[in-house]
mmCIF file as Biopython writes it, N, C-alpha, C and O atoms, coordinates in Angstrom:
data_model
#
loop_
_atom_site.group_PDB
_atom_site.id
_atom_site.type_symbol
_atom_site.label_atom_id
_atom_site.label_alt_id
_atom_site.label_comp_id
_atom_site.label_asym_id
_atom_site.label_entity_id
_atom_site.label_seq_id
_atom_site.pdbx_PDB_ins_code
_atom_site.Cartn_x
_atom_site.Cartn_y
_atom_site.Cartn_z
_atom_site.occupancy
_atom_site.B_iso_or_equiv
_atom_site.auth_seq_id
_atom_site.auth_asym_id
_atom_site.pdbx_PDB_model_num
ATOM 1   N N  . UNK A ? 1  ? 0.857   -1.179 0.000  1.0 0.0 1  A 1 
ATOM 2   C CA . UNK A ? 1  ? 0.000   0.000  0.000  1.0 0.0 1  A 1 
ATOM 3   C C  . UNK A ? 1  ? 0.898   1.237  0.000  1.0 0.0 1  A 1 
ATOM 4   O O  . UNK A ? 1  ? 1.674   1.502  0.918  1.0 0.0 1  A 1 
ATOM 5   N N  . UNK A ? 2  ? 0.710   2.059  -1.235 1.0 0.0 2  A 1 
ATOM 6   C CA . UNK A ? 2  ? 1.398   3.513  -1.014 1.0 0.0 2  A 1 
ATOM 7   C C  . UNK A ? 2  ? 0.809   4.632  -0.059 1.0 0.0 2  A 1 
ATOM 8   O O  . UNK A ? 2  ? -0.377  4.568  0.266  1.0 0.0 2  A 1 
ATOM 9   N N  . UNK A ? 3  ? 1.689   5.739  0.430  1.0 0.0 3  A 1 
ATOM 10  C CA . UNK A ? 3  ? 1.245   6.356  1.344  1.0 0.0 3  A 1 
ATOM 11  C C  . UNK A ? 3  ? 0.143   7.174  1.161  1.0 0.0 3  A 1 
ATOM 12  O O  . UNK A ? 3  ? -0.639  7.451  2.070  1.0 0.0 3  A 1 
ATOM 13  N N  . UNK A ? 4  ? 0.042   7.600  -0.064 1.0 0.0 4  A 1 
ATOM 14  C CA . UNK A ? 4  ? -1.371  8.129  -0.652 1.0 0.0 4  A 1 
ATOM 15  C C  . UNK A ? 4  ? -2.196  6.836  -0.806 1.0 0.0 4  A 1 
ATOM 16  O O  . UNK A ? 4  ? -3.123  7.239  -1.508 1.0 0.0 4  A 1 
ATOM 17  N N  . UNK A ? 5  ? -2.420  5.558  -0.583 1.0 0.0 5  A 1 
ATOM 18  C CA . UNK A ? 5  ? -3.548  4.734  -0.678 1.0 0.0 5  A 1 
ATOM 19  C C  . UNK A ? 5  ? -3.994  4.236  0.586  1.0 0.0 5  A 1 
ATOM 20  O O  . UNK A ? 5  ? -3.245  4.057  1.547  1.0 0.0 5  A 1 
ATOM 21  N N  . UNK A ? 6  ? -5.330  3.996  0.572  1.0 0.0 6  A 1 
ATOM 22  C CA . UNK A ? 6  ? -6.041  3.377  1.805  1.0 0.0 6  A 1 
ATOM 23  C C  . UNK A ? 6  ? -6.990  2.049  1.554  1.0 0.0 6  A 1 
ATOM 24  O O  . UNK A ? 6  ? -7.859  2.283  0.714  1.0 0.0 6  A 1 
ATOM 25  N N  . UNK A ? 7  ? -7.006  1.446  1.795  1.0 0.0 7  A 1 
ATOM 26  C CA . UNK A ? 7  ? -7.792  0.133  1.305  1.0 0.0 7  A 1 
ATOM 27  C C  . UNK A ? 7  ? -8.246  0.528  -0.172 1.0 0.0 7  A 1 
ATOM 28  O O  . UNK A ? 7  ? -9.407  0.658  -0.557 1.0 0.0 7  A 1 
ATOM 29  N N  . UNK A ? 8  ? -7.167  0.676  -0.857 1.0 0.0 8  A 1 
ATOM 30  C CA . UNK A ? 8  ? -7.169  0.981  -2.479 1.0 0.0 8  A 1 
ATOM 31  C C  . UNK A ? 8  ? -7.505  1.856  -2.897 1.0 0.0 8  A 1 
ATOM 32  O O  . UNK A ? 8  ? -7.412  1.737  -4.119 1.0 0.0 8  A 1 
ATOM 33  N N  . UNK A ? 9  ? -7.985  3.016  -2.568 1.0 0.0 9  A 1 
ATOM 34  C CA . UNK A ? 9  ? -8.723  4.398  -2.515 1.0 0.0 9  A 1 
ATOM 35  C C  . UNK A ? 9  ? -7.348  5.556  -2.383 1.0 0.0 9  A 1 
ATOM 36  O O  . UNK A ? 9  ? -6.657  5.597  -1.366 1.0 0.0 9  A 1 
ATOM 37  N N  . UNK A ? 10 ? -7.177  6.201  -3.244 1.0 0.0 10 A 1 
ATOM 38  C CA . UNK A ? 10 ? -6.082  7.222  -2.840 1.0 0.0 10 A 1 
ATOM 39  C C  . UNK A ? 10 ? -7.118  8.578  -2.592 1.0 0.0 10 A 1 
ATOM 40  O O  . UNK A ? 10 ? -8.201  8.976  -3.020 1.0 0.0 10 A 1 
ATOM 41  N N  . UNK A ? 11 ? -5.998  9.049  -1.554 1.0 0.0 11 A 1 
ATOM 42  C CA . UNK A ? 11 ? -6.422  10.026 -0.601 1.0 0.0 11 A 1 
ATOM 43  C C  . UNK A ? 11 ? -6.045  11.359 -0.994 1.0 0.0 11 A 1 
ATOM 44  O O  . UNK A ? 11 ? -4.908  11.471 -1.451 1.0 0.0 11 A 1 
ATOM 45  N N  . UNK A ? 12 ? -6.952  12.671 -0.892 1.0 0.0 12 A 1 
ATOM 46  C CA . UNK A ? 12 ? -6.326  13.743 -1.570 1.0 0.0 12 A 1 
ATOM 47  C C  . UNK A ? 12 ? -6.351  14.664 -0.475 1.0 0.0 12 A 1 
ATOM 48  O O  . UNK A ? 12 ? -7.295  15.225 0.084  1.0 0.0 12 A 1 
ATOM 49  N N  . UNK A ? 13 ? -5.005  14.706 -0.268 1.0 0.0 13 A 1 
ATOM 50  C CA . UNK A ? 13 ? -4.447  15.069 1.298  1.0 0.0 13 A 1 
ATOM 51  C C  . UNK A ? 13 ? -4.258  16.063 0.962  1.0 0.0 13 A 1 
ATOM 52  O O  . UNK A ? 13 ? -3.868  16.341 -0.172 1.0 0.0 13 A 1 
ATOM 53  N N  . UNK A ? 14 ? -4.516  16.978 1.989  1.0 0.0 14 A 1 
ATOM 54  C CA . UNK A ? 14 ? -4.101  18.633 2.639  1.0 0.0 14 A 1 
ATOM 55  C C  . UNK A ? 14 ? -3.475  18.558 3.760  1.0 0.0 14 A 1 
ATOM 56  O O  . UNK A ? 14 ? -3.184  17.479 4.276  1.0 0.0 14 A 1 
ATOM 57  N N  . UNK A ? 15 ? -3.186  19.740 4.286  1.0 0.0 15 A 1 
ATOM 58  C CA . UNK A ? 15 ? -2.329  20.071 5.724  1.0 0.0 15 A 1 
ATOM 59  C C  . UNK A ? 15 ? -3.146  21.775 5.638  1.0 0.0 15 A 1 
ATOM 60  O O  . UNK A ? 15 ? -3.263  22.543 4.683  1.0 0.0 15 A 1 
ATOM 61  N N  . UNK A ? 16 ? -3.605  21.895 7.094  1.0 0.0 16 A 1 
ATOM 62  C CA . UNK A ? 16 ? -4.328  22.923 6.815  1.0 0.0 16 A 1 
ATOM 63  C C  . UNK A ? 16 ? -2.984  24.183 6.696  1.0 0.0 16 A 1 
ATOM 64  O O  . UNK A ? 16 ? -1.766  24.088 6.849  1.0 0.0 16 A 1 
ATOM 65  N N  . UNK A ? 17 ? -4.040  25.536 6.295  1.0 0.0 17 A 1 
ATOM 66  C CA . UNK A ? 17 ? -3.250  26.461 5.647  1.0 0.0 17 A 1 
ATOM 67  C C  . UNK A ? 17 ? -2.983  26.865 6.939  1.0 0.0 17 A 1 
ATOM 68  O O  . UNK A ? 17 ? -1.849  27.258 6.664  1.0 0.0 17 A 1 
ATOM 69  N N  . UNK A ? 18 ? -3.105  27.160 8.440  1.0 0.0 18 A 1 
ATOM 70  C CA . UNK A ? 18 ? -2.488  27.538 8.801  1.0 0.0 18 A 1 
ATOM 71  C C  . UNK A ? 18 ? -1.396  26.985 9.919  1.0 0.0 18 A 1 
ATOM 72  O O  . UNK A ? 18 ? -0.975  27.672 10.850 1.0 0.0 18 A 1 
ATOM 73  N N  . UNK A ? 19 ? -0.937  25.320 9.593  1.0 0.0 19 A 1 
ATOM 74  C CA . UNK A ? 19 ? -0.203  24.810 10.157 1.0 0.0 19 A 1 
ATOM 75  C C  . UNK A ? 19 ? 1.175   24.836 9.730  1.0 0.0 19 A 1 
ATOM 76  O O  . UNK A ? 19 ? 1.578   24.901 8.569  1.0 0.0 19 A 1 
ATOM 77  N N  . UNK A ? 20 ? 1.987   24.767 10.997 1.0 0.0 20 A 1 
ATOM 78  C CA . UNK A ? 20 ? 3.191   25.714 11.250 1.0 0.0 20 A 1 
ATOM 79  C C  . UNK A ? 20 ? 4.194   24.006 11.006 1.0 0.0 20 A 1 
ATOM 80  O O  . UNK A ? 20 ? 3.651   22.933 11.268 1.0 0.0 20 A 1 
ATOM 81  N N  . UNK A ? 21 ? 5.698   24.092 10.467 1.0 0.0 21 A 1 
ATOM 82  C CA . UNK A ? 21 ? 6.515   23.083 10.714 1.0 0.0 21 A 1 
ATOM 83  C C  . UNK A ? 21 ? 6.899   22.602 11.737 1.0 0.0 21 A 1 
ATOM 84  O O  . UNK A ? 21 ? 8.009   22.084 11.624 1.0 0.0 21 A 1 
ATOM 85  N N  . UNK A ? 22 ? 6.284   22.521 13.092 1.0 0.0 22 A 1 
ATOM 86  C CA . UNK A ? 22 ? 6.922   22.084 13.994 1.0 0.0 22 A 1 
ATOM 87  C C  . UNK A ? 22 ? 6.806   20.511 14.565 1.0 0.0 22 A 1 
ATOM 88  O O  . UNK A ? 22 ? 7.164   19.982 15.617 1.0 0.0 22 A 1 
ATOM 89  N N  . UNK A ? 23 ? 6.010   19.932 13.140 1.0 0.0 23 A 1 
ATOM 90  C CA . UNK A ? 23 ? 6.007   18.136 13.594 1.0 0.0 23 A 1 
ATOM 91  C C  . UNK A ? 23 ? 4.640   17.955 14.271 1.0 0.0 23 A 1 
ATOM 92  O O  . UNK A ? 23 ? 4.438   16.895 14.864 1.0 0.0 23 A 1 
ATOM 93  N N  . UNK A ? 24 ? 3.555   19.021 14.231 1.0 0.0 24 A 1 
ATOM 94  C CA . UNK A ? 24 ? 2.363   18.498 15.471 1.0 0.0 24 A 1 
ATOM 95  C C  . UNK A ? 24 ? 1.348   18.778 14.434 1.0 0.0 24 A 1 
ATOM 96  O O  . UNK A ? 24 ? 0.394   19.542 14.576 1.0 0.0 24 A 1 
ATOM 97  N N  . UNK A ? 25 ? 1.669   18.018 13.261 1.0 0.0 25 A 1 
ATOM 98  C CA . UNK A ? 25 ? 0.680   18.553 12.426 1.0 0.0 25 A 1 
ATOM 99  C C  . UNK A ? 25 ? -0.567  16.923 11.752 1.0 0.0 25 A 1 
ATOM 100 O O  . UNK A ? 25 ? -0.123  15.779 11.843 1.0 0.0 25 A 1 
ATOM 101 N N  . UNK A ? 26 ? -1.530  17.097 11.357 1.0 0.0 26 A 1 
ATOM 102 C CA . UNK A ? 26 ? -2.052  16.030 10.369 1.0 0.0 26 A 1 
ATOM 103 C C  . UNK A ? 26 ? -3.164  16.577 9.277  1.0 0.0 26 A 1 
ATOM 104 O O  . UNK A ? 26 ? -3.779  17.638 9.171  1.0 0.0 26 A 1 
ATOM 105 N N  . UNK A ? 27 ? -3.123  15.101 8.363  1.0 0.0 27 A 1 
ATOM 106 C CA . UNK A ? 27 ? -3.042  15.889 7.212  1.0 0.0 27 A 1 
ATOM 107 C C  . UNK A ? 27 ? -4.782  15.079 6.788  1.0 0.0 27 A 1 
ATOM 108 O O  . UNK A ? 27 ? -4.856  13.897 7.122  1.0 0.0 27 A 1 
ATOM 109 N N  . UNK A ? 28 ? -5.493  15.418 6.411  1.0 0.0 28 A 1 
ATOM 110 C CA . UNK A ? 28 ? -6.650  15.300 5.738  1.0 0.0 28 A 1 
ATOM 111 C C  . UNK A ? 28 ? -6.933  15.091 4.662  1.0 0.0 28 A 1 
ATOM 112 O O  . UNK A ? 28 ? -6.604  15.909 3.803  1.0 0.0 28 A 1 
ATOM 113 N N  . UNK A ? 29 ? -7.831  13.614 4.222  1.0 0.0 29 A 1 
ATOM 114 C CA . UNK A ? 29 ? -7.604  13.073 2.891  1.0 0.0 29 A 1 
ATOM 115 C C  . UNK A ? 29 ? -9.425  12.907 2.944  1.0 0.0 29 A 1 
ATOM 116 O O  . UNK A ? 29 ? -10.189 12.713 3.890  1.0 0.0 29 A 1 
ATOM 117 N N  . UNK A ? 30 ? -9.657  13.086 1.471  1.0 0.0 30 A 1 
ATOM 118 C CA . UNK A ? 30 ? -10.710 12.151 1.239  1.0 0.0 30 A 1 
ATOM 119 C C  . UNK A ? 30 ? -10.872 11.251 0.161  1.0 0.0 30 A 1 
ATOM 120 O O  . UNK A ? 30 ? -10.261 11.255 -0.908 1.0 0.0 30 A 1 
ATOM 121 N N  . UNK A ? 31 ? -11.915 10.339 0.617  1.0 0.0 31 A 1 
ATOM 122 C CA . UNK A ? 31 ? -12.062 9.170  -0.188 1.0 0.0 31 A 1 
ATOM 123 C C  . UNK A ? 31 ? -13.666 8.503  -0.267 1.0 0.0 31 A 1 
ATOM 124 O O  . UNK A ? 31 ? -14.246 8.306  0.801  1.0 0.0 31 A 1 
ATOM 125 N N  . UNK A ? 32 ? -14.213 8.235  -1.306 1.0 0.0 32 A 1 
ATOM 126 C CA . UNK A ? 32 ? -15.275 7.969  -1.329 1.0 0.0 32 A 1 
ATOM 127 C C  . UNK A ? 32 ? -16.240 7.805  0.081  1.0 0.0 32 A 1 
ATOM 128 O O  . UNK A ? 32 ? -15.811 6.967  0.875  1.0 0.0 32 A 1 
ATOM 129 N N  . UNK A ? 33 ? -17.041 8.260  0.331  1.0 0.0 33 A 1 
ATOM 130 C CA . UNK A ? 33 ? -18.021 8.340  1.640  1.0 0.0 33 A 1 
ATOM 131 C C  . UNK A ? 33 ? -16.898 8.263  3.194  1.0 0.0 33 A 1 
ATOM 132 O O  . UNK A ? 33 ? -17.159 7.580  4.185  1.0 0.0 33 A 1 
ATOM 133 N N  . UNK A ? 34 ? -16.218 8.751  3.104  1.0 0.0 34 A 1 
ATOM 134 C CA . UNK A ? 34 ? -14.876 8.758  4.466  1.0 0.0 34 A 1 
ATOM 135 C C  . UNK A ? 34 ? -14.410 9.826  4.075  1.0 0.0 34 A 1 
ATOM 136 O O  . UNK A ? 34 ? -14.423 10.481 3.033  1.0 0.0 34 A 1 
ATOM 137 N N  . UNK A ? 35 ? -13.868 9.931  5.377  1.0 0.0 35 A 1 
ATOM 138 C CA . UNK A ? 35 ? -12.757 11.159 5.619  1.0 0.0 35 A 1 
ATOM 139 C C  . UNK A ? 35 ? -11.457 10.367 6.011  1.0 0.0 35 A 1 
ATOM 140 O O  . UNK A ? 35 ? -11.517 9.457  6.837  1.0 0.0 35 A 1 
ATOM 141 N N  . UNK A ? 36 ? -10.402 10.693 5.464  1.0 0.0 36 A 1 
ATOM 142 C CA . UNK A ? 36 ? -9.215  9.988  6.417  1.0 0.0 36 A 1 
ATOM 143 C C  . UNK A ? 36 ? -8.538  11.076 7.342  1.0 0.0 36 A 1 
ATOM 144 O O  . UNK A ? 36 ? -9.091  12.164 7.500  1.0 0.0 36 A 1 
ATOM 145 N N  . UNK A ? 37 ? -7.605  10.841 7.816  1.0 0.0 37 A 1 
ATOM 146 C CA . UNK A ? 37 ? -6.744  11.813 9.153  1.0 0.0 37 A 1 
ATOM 147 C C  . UNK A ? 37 ? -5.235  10.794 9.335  1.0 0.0 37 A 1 
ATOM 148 O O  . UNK A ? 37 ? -5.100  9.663  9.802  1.0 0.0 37 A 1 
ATOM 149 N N  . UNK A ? 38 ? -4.407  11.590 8.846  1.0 0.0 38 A 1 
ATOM 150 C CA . UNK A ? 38 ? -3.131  10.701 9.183  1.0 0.0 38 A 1 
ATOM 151 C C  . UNK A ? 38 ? -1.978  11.714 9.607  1.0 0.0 38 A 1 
ATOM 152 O O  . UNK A ? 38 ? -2.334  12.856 9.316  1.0 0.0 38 A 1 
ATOM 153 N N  . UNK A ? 39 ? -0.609  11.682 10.246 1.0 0.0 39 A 1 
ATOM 154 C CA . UNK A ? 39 ? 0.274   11.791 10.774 1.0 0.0 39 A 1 
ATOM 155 C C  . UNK A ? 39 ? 0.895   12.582 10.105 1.0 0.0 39 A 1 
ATOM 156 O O  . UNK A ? 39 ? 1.820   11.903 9.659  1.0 0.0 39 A 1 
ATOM 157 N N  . UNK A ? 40 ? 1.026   13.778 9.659  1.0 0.0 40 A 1 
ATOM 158 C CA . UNK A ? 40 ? 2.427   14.602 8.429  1.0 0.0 40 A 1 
ATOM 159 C C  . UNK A ? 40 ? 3.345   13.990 8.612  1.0 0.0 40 A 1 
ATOM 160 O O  . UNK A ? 40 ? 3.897   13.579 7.592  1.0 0.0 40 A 1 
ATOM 161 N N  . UNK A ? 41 ? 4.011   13.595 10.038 1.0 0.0 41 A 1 
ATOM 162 C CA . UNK A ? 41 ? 5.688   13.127 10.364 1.0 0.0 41 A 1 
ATOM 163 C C  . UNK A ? 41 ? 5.364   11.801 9.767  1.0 0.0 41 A 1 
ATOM 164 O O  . UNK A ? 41 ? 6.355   11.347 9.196  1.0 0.0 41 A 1 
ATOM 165 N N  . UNK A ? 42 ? 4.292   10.998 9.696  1.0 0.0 42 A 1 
ATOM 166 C CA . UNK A ? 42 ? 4.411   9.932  9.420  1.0 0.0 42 A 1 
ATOM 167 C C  . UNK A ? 42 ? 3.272   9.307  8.578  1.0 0.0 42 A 1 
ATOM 168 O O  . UNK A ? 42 ? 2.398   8.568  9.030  1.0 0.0 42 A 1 
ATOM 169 N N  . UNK A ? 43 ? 3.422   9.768  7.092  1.0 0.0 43 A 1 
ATOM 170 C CA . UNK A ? 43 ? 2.194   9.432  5.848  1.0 0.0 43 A 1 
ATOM 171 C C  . UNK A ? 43 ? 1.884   8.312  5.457  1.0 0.0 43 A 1 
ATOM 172 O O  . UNK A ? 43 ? 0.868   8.028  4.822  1.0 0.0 43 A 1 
ATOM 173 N N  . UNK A ? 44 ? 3.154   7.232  5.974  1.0 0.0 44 A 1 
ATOM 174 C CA . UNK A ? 44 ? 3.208   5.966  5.697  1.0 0.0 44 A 1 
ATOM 175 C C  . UNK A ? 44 ? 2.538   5.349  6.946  1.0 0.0 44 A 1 
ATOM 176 O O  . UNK A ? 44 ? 2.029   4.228  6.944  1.0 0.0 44 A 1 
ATOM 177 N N  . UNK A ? 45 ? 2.576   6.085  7.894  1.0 0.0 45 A 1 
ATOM 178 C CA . UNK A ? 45 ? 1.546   5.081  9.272  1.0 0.0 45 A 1 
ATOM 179 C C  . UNK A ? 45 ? 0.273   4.659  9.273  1.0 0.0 45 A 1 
ATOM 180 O O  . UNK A ? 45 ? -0.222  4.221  8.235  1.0 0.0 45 A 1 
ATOM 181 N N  . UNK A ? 46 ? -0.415  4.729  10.403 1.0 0.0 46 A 1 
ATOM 182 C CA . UNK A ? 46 ? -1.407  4.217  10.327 1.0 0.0 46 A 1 
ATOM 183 C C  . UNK A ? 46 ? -2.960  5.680  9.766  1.0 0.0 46 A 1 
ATOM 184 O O  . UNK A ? 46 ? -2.653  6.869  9.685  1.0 0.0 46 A 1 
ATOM 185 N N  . UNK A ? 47 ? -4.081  5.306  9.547  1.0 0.0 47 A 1 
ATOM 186 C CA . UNK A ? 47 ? -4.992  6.512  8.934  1.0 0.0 47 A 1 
ATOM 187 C C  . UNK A ? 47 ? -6.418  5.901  9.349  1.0 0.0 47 A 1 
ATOM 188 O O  . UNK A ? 47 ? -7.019  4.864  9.069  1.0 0.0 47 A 1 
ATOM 189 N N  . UNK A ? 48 ? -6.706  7.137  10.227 1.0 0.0 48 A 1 
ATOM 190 C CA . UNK A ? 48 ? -8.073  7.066  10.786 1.0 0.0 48 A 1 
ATOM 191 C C  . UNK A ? 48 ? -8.707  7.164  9.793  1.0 0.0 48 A 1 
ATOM 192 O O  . UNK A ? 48 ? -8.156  7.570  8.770  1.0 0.0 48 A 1 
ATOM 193 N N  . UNK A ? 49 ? -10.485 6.710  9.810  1.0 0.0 49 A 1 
ATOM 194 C CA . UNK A ? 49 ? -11.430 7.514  9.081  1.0 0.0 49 A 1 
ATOM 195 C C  . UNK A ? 49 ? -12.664 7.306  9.812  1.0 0.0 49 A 1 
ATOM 196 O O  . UNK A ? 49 ? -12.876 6.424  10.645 1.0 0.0 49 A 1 
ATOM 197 N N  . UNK A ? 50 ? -13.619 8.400  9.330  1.0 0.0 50 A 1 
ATOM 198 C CA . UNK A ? 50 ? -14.766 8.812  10.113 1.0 0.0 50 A 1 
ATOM 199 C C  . UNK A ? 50 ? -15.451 8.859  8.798  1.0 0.0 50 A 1 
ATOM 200 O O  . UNK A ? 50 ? -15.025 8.895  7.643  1.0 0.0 50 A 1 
ATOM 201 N N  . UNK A ? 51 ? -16.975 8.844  9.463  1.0 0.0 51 A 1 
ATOM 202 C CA . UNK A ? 51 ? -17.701 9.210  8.328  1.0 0.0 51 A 1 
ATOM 203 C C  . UNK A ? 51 ? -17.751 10.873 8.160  1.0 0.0 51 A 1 
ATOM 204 O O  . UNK A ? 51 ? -17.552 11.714 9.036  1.0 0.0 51 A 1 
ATOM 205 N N  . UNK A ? 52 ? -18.102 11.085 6.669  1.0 0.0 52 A 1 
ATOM 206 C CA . UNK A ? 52 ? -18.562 12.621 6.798  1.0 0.0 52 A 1 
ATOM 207 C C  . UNK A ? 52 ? -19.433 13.168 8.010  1.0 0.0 52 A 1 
ATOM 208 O O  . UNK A ? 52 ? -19.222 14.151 8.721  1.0 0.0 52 A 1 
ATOM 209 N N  . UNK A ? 53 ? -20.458 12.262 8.039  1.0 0.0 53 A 1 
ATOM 210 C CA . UNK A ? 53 ? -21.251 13.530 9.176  1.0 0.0 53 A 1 
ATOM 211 C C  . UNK A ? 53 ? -20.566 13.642 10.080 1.0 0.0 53 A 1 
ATOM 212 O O  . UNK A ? 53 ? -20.611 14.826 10.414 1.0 0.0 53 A 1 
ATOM 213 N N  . UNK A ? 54 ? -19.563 12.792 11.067 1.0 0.0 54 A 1 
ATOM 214 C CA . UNK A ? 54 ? -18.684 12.440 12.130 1.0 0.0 54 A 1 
ATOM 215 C C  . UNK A ? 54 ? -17.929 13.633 12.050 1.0 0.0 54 A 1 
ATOM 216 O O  . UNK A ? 54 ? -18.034 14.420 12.991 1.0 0.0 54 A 1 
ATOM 217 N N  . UNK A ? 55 ? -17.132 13.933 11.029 1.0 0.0 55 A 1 
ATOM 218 C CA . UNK A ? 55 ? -15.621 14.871 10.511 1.0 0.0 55 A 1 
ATOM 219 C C  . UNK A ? 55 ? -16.189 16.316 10.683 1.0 0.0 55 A 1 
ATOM 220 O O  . UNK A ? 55 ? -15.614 17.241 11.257 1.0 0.0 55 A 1 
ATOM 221 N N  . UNK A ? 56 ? -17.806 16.359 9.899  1.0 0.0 56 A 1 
ATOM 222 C CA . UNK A ? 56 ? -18.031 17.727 9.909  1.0 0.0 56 A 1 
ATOM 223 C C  . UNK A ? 56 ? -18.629 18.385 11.485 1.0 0.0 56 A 1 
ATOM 224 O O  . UNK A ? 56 ? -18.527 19.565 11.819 1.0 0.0 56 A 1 
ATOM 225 N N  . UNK A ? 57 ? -19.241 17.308 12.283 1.0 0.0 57 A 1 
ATOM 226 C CA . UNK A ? 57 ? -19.775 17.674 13.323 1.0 0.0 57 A 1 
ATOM 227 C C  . UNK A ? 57 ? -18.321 18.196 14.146 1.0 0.0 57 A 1 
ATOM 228 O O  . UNK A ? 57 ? -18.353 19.319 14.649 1.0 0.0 57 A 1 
ATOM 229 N N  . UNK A ? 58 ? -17.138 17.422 14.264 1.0 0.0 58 A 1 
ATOM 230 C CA . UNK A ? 58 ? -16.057 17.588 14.751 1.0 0.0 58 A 1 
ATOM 231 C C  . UNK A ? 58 ? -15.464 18.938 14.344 1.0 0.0 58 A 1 
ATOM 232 O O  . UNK A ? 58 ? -14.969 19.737 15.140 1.0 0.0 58 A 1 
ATOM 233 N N  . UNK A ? 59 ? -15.527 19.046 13.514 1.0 0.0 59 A 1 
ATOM 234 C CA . UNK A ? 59 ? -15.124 20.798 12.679 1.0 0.0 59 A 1 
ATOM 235 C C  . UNK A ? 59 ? -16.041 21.454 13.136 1.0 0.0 59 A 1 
ATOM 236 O O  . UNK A ? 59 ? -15.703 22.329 13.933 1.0 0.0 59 A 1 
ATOM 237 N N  . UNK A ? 60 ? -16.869 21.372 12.966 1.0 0.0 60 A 1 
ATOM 238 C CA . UNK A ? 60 ? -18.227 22.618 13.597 1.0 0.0 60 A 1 
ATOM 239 C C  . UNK A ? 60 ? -17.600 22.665 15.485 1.0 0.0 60 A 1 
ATOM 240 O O  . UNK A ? 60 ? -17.727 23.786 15.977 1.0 0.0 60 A 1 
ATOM 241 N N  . UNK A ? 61 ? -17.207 21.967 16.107 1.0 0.0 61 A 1 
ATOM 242 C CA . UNK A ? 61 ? -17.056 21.872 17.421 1.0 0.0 61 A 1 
ATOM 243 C C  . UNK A ? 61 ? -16.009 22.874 17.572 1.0 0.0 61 A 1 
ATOM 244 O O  . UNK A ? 61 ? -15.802 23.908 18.206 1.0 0.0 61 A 1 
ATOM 245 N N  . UNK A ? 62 ? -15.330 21.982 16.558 1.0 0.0 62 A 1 
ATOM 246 C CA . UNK A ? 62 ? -13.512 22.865 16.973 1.0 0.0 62 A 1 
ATOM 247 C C  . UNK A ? 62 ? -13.462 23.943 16.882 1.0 0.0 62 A 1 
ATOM 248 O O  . UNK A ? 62 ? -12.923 24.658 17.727 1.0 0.0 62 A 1 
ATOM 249 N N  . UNK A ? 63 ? -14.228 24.527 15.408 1.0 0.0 63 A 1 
ATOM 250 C CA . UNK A ? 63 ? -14.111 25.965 14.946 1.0 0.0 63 A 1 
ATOM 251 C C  . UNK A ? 63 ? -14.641 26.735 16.406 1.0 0.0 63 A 1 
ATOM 252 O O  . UNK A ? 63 ? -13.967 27.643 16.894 1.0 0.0 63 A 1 
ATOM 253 N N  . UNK A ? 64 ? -16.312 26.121 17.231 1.0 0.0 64 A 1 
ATOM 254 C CA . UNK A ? 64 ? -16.568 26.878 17.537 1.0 0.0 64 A 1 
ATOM 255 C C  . UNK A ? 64 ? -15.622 26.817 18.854 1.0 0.0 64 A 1 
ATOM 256 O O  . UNK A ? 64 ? -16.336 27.297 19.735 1.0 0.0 64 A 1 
ATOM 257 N N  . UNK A ? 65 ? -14.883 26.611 19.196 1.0 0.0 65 A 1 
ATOM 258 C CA . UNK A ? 65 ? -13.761 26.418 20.305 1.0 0.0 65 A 1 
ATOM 259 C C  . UNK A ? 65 ? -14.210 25.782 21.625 1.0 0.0 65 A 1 
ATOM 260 O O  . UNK A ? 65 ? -14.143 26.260 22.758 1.0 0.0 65 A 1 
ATOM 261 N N  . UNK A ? 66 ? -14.757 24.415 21.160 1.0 0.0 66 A 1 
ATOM 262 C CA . UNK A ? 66 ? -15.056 23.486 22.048 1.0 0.0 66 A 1 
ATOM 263 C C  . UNK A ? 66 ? -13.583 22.486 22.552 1.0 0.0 66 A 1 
ATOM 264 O O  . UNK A ? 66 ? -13.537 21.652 23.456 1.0 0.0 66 A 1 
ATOM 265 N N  . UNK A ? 67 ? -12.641 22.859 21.754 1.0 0.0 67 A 1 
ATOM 266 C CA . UNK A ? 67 ? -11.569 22.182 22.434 1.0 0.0 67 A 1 
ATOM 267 C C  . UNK A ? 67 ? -10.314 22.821 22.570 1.0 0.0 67 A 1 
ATOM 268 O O  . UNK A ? 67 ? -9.154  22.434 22.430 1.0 0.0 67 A 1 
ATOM 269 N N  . UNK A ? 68 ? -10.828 23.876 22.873 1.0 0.0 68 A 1 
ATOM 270 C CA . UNK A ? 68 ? -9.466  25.321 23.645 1.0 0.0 68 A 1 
ATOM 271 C C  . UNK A ? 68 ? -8.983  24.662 24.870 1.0 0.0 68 A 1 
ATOM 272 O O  . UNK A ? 68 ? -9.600  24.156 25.807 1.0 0.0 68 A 1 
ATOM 273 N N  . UNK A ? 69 ? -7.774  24.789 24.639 1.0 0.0 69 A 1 
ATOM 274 C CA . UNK A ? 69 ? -7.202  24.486 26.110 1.0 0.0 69 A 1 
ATOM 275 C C  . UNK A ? 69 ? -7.267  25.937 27.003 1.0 0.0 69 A 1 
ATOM 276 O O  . UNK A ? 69 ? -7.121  25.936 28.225 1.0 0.0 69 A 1 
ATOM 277 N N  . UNK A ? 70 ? -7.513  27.203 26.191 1.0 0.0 70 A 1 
ATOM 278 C CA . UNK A ? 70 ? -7.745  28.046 27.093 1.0 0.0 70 A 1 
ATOM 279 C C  . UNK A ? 70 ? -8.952  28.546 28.240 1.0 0.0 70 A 1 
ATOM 280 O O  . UNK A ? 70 ? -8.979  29.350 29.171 1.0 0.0 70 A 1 
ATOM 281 N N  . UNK A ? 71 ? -9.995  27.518 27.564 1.0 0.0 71 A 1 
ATOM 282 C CA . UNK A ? 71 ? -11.175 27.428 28.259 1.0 0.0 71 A 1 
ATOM 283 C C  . UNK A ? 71 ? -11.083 27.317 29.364 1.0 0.0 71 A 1 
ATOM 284 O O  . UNK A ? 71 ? -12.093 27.230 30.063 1.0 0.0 71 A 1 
#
C-alpha cells in the first residue's frame, strides 16, 4: 500500500493552511463516503477515518472552540 492509498482508494491530502513546521501537524484526505486523518511526520503510518457527518460535526465543534485548552 502507497502512502497516498487506503484500502485501495487514494487520498487527496491537505495540511491545513495555517499549520506551522513544527512536527504536530495532520493531514486530511478524502475518499469515497470517508474522511481519512493521518500523521504529516508519518504518511506511511497508520490513517483514521470517520464518516462525513462524524468529521463535519467535529469541525463545527472545533471551529466553535469546544476544544481550547484556554477554556
Amino acid at each position: 500500500m502507497s502512502p497516498m492509498d487506503v484500502d485501495g482508494l487514494a487520498g487527496d491530502w491537505r495540511k491545513a493552511s495555517r499549520s506551522v513546521n513544527n512536527g504536530a501537524c495532520v493531514e486530511v484526505g478524502s475518499a469515497p463516503a470517508r474522511v481519512l486523518v493521518r500523521d504529516s511526520v508519518n504518511p506511511t503510518g497508520a490513517v483514521i477515518t470517520y464518516a462525513p457527518g462524524a468529521w463535519q460535526s467535529f469541525v463545527g465543534s472545533a471551529k466553535a472552540g469546544t476544544y481550547d485548552s484556554s477554556r
